[in-house]
C-alpha positions in Angstrom: 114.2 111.7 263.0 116.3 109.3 260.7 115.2 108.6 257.7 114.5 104.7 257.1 114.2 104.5 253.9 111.5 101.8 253.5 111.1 99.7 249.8 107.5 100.6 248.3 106.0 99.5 245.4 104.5 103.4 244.7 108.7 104.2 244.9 109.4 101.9 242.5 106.9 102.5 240.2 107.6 106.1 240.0 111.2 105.9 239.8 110.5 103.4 236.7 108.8 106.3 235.1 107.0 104.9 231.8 108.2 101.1 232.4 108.0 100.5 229.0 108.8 96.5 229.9 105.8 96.7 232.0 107.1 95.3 234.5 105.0 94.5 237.2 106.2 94.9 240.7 105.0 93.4 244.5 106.8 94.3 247.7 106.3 92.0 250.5 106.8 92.5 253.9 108.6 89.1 255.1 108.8 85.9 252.6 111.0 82.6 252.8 112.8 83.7 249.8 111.7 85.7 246.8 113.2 83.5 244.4 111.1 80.2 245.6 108.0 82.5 246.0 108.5 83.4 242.1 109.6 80.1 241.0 106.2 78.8 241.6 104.5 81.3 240.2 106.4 81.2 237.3 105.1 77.7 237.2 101.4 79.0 237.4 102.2 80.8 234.2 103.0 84.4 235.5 104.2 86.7 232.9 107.4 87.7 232.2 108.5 91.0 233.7 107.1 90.1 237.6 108.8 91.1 240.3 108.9 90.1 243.7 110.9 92.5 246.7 110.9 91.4 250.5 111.9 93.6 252.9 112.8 90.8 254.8 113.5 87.3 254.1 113.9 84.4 256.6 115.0 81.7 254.0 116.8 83.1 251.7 119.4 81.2 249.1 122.3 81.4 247.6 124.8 79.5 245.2 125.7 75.7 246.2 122.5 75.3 248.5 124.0 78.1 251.0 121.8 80.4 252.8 121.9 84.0 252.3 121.3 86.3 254.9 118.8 89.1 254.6 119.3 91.0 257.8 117.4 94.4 257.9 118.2 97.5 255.3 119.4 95.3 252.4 117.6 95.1 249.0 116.0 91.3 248.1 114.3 90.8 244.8 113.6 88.3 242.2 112.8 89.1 238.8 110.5 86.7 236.3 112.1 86.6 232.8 110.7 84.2 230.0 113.5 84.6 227.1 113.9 83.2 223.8 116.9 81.6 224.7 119.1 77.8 224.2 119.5 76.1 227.6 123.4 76.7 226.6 122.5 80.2 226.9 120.9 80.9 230.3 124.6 81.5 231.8 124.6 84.8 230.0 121.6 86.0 232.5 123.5 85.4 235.2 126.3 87.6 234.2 124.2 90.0 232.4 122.7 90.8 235.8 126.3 91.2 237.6 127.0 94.1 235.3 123.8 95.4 235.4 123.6 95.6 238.9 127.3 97.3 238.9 126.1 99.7 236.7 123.0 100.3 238.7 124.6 100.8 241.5 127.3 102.9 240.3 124.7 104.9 238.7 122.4 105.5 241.6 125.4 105.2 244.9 128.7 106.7 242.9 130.6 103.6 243.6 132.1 101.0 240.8 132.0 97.7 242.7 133.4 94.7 240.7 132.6 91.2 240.3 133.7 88.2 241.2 133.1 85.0 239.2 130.8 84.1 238.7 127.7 85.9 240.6 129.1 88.6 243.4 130.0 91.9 244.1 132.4 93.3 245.5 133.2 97.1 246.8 136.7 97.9 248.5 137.3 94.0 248.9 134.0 92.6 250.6 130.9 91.5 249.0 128.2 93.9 248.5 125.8 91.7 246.2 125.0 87.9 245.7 122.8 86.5 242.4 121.1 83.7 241.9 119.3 82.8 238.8 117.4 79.5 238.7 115.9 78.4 235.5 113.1 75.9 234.4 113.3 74.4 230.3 111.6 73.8 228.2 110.3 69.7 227.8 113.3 68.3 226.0 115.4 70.3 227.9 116.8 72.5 224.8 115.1 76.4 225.7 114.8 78.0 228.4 111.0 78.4 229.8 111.9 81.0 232.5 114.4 82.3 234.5 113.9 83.8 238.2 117.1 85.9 238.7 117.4 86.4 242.7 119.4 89.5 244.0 120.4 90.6 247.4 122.0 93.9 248.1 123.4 94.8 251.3 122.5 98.7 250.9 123.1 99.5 254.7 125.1 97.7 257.3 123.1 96.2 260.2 123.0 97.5 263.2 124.3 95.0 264.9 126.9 94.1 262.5 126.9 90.8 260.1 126.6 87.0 261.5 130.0 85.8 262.7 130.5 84.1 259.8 129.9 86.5 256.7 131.7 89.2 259.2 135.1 88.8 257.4 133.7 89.2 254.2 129.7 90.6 254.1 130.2 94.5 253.7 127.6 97.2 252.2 127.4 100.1 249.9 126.3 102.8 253.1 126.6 102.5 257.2 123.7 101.7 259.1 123.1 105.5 259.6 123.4 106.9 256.7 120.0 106.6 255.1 118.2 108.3 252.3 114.3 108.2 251.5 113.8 106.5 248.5 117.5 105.4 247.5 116.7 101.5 247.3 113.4 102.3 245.6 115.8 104.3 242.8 118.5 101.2 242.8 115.7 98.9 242.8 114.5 100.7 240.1 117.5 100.7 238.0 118.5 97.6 238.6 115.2 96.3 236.6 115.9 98.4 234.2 119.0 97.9 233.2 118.2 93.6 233.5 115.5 94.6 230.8 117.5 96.7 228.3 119.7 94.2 228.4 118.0 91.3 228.2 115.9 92.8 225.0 117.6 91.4 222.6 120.7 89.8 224.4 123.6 91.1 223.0 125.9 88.2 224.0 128.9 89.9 222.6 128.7 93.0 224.6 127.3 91.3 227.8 130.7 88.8 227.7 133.0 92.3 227.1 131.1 94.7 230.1 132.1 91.1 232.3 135.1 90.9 231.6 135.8 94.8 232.3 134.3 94.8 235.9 136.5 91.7 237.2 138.2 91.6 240.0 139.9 88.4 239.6 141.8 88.9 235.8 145.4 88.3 236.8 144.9 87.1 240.0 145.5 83.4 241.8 142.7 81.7 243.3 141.8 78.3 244.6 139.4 76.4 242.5 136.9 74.5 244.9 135.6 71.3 243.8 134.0 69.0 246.7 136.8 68.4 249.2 139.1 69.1 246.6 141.1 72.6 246.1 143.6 73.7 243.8 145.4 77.0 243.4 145.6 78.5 239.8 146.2 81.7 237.9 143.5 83.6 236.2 144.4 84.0 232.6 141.2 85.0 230.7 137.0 85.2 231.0 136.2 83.6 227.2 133.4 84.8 225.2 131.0 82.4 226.6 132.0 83.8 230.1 134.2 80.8 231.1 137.0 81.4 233.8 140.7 80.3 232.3 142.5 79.2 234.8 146.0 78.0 234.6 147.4 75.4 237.5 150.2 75.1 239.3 151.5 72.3 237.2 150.9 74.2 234.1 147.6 72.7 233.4 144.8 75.0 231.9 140.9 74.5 232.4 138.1 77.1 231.3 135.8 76.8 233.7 131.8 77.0 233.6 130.8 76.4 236.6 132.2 76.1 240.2 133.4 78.2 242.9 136.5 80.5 243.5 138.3 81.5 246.2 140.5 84.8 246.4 141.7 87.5 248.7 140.4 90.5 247.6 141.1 92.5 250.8 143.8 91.7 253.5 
């Protein structure tokens, strides 16, 4: 009999070992989305360090109000963070988590996958991992109060293949067959832990360098997205504060914070 490698919260716990962050881990069976399930409990006051896993979610999100497919024998979790941090700041979370989940994964699966700006994952040209972090602030808006940082892994393809229209682009770090007891405990695992180390202090300087080494985009053209409006450009540079530095076809150059990308990482 095949292994099915099921998420458990007594996996996780012993894979973290001593969990000096004391991180505090649930694993659902089915929820809308782990990120709106922590959100509000954030808002009840939940401490920092609590972590929510679905096996299965049937609303989950990603960037730009899309919705992010959780078919069977991927990896969804949200972690609570509450970091002495300025709102300028809470970018860094996001991109801290991209290379700790690279790392993670390289650690646990042998594979490098790199990241495309500004959130996903990619491994032999198809995305392997989405991130969403969603922050609340503090009353004038200046710190951040907490920050829920959603992640979905495709560990194993489905069965039945993606949905039509992630089929060109979805992909995962194993086939649907290829299962191992306990593996997405041990990436869920590291993944936290690496978020936490981190995270505690944030060393913005490294973060911005360990970024900049897993792109896939440096060097590359891409089309800028904004609204109906799309514009090819080349990729000259990830800044210190994690900005893209594009440069249009008309010579123009824009460092940009936010947005979406488009780019042909496979053909």
């Amino acid at each position: 009999m095949k292994p099915m490698d099921m998420v458990t919260e007594q996996g996780i716990r012993q894979a973290l070992g001593e969990n000096p962050f004391a991180l505090q881990v649930t694993v659902a069976e089915e929820t809308d989305s782990t990120n709106t399930q922590l959100k509000r409990l954030a808002r009840e006051g939940a401490p920092s360090g609590t972590v929510l896993i679905a096996r299965r979610q049937v609303g989950g999100r990603g960037r730009l109000g899309r919705r992010f497919e959780s078919p069977e024998g991927g990896l969804y979790m949200s972690l609570l963070l509450r970091p002495d941090l300025p709102a300028n700041d809470v970018l860094y979370l996001t991109t801290l988590t991209a290379v700790a989940v690279s790392e993670a994964v390289a650690e646990v699966c042998g594979v490098n996958p790199g990241i495309k700006w500004v959130n996903d994952l990619y491994l032999n040209g198809r995305k392997i991992c989405g991130i969403l972090a969603e922050a609340g602030f503090s009353g004038d808006g200046s710190r951040v109060d907490y920050t829920v940082i959603g992640i979905g892994v495709n560990v194993y393809a489905p069965e039945e293949g993606y949905p039509e229209e992630i089929r060109d682009i979805a992909g995962a770090l194993y086939t649907h067959d290829d299962r191992e007891e306990g593996r997405r405990d041990s990436l869920a695992a590291a993944i936290l832990e690496k978020i936490m180390e981190k995270s505690h202090p944030l060393d913005k300087t490294a973060v911005s360098r360990d970024y900049k080494a897993r792109s896939v985009v440096m060097g590359k053209w891409v089309t800028v997205c904004r609204g109906d409006t799309q514009r090819d450009a080349l990729v000259l540079d990830i800044d210190d504060e994690n900005h893209l530095v594009v440069r249009y076809g008309d010579g123009a150059e824009e460092a940009l914070s936010t947005g979406e990308i488009r780019v042909k990482l496979h053909q």
